[in-house]
N, C-alpha and C positions, 0 to 999 in steps of 0.2 A: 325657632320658638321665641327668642327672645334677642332684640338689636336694640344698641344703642349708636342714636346717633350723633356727633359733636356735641354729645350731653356738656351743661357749664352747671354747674353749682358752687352759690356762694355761703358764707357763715355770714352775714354782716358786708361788711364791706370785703371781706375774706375771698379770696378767688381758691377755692378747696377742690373743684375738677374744671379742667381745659380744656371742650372739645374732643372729647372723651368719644370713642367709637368702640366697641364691640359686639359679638355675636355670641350664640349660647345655642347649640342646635337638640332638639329633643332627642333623652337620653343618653345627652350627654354631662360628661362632667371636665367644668373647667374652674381653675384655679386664677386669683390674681395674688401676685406676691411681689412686696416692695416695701423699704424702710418703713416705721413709723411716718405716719403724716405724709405719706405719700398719696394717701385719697382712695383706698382699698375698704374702708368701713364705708366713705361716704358717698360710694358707688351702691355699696348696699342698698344703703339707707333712701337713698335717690331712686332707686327703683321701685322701693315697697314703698314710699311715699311718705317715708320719715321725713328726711328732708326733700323742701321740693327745689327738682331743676330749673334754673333762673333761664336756659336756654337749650336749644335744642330736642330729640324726641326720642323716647322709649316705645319701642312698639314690642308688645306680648301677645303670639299666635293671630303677625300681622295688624293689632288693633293698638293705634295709637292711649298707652295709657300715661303717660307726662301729668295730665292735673288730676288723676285719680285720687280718692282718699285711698289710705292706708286698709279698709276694711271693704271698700270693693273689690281691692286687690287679692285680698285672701278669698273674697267667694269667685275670683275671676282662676284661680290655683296658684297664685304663690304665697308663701309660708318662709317667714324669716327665723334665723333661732340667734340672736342676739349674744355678743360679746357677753364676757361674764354668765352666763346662762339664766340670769333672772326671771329663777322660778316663783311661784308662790310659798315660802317659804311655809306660815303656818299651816298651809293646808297638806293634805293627803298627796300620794304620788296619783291614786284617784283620781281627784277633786284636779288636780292640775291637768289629766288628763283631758277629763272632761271640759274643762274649759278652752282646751284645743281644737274643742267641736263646739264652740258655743253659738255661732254663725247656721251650724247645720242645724242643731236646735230650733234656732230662731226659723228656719228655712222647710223644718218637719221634718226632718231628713226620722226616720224612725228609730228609735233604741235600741232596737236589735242590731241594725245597720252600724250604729256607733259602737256599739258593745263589743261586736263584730272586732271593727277597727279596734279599739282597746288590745283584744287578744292578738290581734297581729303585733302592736306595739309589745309587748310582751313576749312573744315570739321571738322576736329583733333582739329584747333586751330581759333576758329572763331573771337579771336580779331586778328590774322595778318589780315586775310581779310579787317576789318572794317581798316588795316591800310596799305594796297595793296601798298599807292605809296608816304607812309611815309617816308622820311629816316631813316634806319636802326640805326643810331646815336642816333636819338632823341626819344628812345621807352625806357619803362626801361627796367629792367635786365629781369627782367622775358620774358618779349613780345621778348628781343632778344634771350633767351634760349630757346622760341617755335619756334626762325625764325631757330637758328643754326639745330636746328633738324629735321625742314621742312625742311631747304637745303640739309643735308646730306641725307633723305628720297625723294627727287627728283631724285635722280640716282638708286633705286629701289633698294635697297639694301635687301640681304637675311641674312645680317649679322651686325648689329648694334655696334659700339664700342661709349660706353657713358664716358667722362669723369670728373669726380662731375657738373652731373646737376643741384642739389640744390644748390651749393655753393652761397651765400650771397643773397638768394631768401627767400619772406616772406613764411610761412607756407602754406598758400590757392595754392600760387601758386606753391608751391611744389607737394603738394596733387594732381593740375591739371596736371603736366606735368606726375605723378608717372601714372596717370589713365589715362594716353596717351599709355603708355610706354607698360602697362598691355594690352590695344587695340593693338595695333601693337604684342603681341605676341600669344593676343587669336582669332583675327578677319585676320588677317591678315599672320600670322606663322612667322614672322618676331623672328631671333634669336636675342638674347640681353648681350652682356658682359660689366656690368657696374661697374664704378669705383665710391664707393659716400661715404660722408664725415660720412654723417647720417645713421650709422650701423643699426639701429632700421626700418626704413623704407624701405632701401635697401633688409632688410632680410625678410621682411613682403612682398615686393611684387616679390623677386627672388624665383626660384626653387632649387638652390644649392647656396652655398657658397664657397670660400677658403679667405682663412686669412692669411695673408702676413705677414715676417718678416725679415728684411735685406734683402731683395731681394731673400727669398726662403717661398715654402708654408708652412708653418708650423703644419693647419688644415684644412679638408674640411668637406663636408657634407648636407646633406639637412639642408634649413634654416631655416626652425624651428627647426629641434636639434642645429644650431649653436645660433637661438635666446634665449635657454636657458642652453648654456653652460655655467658655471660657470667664465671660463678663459677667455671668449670672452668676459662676461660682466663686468670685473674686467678690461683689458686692455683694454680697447675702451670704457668705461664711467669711468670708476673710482667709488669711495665712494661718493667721492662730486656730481660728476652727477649722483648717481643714479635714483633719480628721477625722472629721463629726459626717460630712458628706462621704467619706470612702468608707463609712462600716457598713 
């Protein structure tokens, strides 16, 4: 579904990925995990056309898309949900929703069809619902990390870009959004390329791995051989956290 190949991306003069190569196969779900500033957001970013690749080629179901804008890309199926979850804060969980579909709008897709969607997102996550015409400001972190991901799931996407879902989320609600995440790729086929802080979990509920470092891959694999590589577990928890990995 989706390769990359010797992808290079710069900031400036900044060399931020290196001949970057990987694969994403439909229905599936793969994780990248690697220190800060190892180049794990800006693989994201580099795909959905945030930032553009200085070199090399993204191909998505076979079709070169490298110089694509950012909004072909979503009517092409992929759907990014953005570090920090920035939602629309004044507006409705609603009104945010809606604007997840605002492509299909433009496109005619019909009201009923999106409304439709709407009720699945709700399905998925049944406190938005109980908070339909809250504004998106006053929820916590968590209820805005189910809204960010219902929105980016309004435009139908065949190809999910996550980026640290758990970050600053209590445990329970990590566990719910992870058993969201696992639905959408067994119930639905929905492909999944996630970026997350939380090696341990990430690798428990991915089907492959790669492990980043300066901006190049360094390892990959299925995630249970990377959740008991010796190197993975020494760089991304350390001696002091070990304990964190064995509960």
């Amino acid at each position: 579904m989706l390769r990359l190949k010797n992808v290079t991306t710069h900031y400036g003069k900044v060399h931020a990925l290196r001949h970057v190569s990987l694969h994403l196969e439909a229905g599936e779900i793969v994780t990248l995990i690697g220190a800060n500033g190892a180049g794990k957001t800006t693989i994201l970013n580099t795909i959905s056309g945030v930032t553009p690749a200085s070199g090399g080629d993204i191909l998505f179901q076979k079709q070169v898309i490298t110089p694509l804008a950012p909004d072909r890309l979503v009517r092409l199926g992929i759907s990014q949900v953005p570090e920090g979850r920035q939602v629309f804060k004044p507006m409705t969980v609603e009104e945010n929703l809606e604007l997840g579909a605002y492509l299909r709008y433009r496109a005619r897709d019909t009201t009923d069809e999106i409304r439709k969607d709407m009720q699945e997102v709700f399905r998925l996550f049944p406190r938005l619902e109980e908070r339909r015409r809250q504004a998106a400001g006053t929820m916590s972190g968590g209820e805005q990390q189910m809204l960010a991901i219902g929105r980016a799931l309004m435009a139908r996407p065949t190809l999910l870009l996550l980026d640290e879902p758990s970050i600053g989320l209590a445990p329970l609600v990590v566990q719910d959004i992870f058993r969201v995440l696992g639905q959408l790729r067994d119930e639905r086929g929905v492909s999944i390329l996630l970026v997350e802080q939380n090696a341990k979990a990430a690798l428990k509920l991915a089907d492959r791995g790669y492990v980043l470092e300066t901006g190049k891959v360094v390892l990959e694999g299925a995630a249970d051989e990377l959740l008991e590589n010796a190197e993975v577990k020494r760089a991304y928890l350390g001696k002091d956290k070990k304990e964190i990995w064995e509960r």
